[in-house]
C-alpha positions as CSV (number, residue, x, y, z in Angstrom):
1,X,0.0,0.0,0.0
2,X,2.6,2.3,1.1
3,X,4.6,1.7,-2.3
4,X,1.3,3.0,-4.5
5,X,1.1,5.8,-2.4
6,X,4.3,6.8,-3.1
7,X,4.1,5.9,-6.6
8,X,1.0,8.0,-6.9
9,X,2.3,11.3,-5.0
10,X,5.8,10.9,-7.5
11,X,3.4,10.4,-10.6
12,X,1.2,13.2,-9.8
13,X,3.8,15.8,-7.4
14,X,6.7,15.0,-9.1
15,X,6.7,17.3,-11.4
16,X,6.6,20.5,-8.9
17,X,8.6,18.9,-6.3
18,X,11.7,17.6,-5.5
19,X,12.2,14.9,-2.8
20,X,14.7,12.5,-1.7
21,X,13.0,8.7,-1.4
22,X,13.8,8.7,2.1
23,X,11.7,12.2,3.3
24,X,8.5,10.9,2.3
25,X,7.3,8.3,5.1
26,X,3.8,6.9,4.6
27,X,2.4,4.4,6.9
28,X,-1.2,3.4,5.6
29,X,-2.1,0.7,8.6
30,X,-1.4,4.1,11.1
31,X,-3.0,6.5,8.6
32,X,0.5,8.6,8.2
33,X,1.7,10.5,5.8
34,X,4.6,12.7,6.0
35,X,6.5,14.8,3.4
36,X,10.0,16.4,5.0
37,X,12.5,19.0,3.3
38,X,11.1,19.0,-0.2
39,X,12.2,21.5,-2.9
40,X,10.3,23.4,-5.9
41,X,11.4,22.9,-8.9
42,X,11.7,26.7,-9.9
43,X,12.4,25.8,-13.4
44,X,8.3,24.5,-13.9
45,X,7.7,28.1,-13.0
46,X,10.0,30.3,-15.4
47,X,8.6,31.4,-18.3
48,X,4.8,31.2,-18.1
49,X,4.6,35.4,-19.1
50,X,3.0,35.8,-16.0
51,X,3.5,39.2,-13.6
52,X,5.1,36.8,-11.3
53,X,7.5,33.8,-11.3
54,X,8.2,31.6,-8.4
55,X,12.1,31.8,-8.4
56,X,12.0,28.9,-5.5
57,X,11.1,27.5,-2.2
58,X,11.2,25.0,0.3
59,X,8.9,22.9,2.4
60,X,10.2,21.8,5.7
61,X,7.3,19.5,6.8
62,X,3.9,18.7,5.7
63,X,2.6,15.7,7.6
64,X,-1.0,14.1,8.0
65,X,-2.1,11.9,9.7
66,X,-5.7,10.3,9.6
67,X,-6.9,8.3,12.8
68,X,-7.8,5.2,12.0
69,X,-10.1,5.8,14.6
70,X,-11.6,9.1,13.4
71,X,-15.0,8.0,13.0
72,X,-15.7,5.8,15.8
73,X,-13.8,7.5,18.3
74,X,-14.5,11.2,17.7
75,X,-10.8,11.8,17.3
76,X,-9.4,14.2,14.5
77,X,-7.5,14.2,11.6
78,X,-4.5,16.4,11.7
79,X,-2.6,18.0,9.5
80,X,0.6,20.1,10.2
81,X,1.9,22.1,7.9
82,X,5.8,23.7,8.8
83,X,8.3,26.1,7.6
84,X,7.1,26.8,4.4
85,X,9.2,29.7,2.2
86,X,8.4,30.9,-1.3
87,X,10.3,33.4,-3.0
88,X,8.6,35.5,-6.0
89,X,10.1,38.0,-9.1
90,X,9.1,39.6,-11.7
91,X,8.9,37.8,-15.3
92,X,10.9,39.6,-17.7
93,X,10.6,38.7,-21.2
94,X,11.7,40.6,-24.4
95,X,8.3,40.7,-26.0
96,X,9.4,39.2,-29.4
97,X,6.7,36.8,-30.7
98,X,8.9,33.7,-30.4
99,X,9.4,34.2,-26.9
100,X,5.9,35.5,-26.2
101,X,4.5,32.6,-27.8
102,X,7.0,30.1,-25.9
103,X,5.9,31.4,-22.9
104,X,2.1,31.2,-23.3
105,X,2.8,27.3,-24.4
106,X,4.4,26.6,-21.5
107,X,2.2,28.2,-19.6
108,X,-1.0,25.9,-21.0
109,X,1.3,22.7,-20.6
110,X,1.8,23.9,-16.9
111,X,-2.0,24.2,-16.7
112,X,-2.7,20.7,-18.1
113,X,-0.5,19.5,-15.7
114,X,-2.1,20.9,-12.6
115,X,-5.8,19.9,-14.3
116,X,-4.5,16.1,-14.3
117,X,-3.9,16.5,-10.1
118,X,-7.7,17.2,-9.8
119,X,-10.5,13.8,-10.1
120,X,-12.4,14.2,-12.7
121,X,-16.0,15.2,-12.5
122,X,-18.7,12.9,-12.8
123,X,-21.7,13.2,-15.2
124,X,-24.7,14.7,-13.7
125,X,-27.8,12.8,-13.4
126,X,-30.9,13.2,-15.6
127,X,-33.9,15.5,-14.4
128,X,-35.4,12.3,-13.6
129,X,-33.3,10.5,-11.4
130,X,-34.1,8.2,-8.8
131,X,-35.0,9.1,-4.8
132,X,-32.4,6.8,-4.3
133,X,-29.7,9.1,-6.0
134,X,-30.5,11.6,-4.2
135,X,-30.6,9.7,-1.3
136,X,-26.9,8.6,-1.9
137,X,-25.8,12.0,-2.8
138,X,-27.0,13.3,0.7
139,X,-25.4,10.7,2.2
140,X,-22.2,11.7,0.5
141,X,-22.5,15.2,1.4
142,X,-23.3,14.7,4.7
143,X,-20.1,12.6,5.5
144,X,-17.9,15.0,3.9
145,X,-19.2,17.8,6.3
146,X,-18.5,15.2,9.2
147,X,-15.3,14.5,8.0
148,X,-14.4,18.6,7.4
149,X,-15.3,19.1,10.7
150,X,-12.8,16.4,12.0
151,X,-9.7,17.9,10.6
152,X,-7.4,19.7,12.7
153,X,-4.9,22.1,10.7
154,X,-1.8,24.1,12.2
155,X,0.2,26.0,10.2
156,X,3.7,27.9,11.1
157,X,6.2,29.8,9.9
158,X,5.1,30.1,6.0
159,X,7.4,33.1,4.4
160,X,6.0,34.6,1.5
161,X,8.8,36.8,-0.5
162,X,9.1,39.1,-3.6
163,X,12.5,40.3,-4.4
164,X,12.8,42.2,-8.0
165,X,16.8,42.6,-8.9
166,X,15.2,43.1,-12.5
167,X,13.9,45.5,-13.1
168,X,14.7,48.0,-10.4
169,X,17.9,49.9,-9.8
170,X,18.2,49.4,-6.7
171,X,16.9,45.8,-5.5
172,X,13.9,45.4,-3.9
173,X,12.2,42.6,-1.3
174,X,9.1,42.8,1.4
175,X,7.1,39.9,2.3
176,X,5.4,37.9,5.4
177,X,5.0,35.9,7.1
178,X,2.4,33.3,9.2
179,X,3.6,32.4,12.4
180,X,1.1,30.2,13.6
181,X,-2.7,29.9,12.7
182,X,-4.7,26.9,13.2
C-alpha cells in the first residue's frame, strides 16, 4: 500500500517537487503520511509570461495523519503544515513573438498538468433521477461535512517573499509571514 502511495504522490507531485525517497514516510495501517524537506522545482515556473514567477522555495514539513479511529472514536484528523518559504520576481521577457509565444505554451502545458492533479468530475444525473440518488448524494455530502469538521490544521512559519533585482535599480524585497494559525 505504502509503495502506490508513493508511486502515486511521484506520478502526480513529481513534477513541482523535489524529494529524496527517504523524506516521504507513509504508513497506511497508522494512517501517516509525511513529506519532509522538499524543494520546488523553480524551473516548472519560469517562463509562463505571468506578472510573477516563483524563483524557489522549500517545504520543511507537511505531515498528516488520519486516525484510524476518526469515526468511531470522535478523534481528529490532523494535518501540520511547517516552515514553508516561497520566494517570487518579476517575469521579464523581451516581447518578441517567439518568446511571447514560448511562454504562453508553457504556460497551458503547466496548466494541463495541474488539471490532471484534480479527479475528474462525474456526469450529472438526468432530471429524472431516482430518490435513491438523491438519497446517496445526501449521504455523500453529509459525510464530507463530518469529516471537514474532524480535521485539525496548524500552520507555522510560512514566508512569502518578492524580491525584484530586475527590473529596479536598486533591489527590492518585502514579504510575510504566518507564524502560527490553526
Amino acid at each position: 500500500m505504502e509503495s502506490l502511495v508513493t508511486n502515486f504522490f511521484n506520478k502526480k507531485v513529481g513534477d513541482f517537487l523535489q524529494v529524496d525517497p527517504g523524506n516521504l514516510n507513509v504508513d497506511a495501517s497508522r494512517g501517516m503520511l509525511m513529506l519532509q524537506q522538499a524543494s520546488v522545482k523553480a524551473e516548472v515556473f519560469h517562463d509562463l509570461h505571468l506578472p510573477l514567477t516563483l524563483r524557489g522555495g522549500f517545504m520543511d514539513q507537511i505531515s498528516v495523519n488520519l486516525d484510524v479511529g476518526m469515526f468511531s472514536q470522535g478523534s481528529s484528523a490532523k494535518v501540520i503544515i511547517k516552515n514553508i518559504f516561497f520566494l517570487f520576481g518579476p517575469h521579464s521577457t523581451d516581447w518578441s513573438y517567439e518568446h511571447v509565444y514560448k511562454c504562453k505554451t508553457k504556460l497551458v502545458d503547466t496548466i494541463m498538468k495541474v488539471m490532471e492533479l484534480k479527479p475528474k468530475k462525474k456526469k450529472k444525473l438526468a432530471k429524472g433521477s431516482s430518490w435513491i440518488e438523491d438519497m446517496k448524494t445526501r449521504v455523500i455530502q453529509d459525510i464530507m461535512k463530518k469529516a471537514a469538521e474532524m480535521i485539525h490544521v496548524e500552520i507555522s512559519n510560512i514566508h512569502i517573499r518578492f524580491e525584484d533585482r530586475v527590473t529596479q535599480e536598486i533591489p527590492y524585497a518585502c514579504g510575510f509571514k504566518i507564524g502560527y494559525t490553526t
